[in-house]
C-alpha positions in Angstrom: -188.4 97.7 92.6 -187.8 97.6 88.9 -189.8 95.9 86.5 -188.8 95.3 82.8 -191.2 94.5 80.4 -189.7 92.0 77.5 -193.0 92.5 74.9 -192.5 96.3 73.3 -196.3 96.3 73.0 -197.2 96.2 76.4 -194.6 98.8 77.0 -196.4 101.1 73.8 -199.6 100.2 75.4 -198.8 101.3 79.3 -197.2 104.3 77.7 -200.3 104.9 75.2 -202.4 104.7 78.4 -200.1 107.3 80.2 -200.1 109.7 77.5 -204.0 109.7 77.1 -203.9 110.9 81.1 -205.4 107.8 82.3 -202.7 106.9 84.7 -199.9 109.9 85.9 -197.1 107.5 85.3 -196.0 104.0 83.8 -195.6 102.7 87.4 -199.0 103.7 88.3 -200.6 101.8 85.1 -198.8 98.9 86.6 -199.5 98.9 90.3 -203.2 99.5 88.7 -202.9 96.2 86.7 -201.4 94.5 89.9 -204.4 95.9 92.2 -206.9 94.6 89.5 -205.5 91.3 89.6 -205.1 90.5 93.2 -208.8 91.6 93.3 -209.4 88.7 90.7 -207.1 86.3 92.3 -208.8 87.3 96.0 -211.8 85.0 97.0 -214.7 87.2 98.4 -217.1 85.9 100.7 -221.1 86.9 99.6 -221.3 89.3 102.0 -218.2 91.4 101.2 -219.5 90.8 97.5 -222.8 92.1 98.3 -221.4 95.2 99.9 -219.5 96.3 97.1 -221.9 95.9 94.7 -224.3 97.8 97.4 -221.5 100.4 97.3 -221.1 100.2 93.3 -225.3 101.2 92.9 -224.8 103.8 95.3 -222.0 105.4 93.2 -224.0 104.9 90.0 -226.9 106.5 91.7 -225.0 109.6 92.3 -225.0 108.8 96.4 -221.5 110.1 97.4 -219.7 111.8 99.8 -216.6 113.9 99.3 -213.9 112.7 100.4 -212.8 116.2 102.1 -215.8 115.6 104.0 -214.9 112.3 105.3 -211.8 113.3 106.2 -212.9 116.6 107.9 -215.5 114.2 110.0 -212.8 111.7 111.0 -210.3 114.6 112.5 -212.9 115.7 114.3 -213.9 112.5 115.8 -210.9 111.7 116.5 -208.0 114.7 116.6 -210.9 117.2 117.7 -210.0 119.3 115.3 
């Protein structure tokens, strides 16, 4: 899919956002745009609410896990490797 943008400065500004290494490509800056929105046109219920902002404290608190270490956990579960 192709998408043409008919205002130059959304184009400057998806390009502006590129070039400043916040997104590796124009097409990732818009699929980012197009995530963000679905998320605002999706209607939560409280308790998927509640667990991402459960999720977001945890993050702010500095209570992560690698992802390598996820996926390491997960093959072995279930590849047994």
């Amino acid at each position: 899919m192709e998408v043409e943008l008919k205002r130059p400065e959304l184009e400057r500004f998806i390009l502006d956002q590129v070039r400043a290494g916040h997104f590796p490509s124009a097409g990732a800056a818009v699929e980012a745009a197009i995530e963000q929105m679905m998320c605002e046109y999706t209607d939560l219920d409280d308790e998927s609410v509640a667990a991402i902002e459960r999720a977001d404290a945890q993050y702010e608190a500095g209570q992560v896990v690698e992802w390598r270490n996820v996926r390491d956990e997960l093959r072995k579960k279930y590849l047994g490797k």
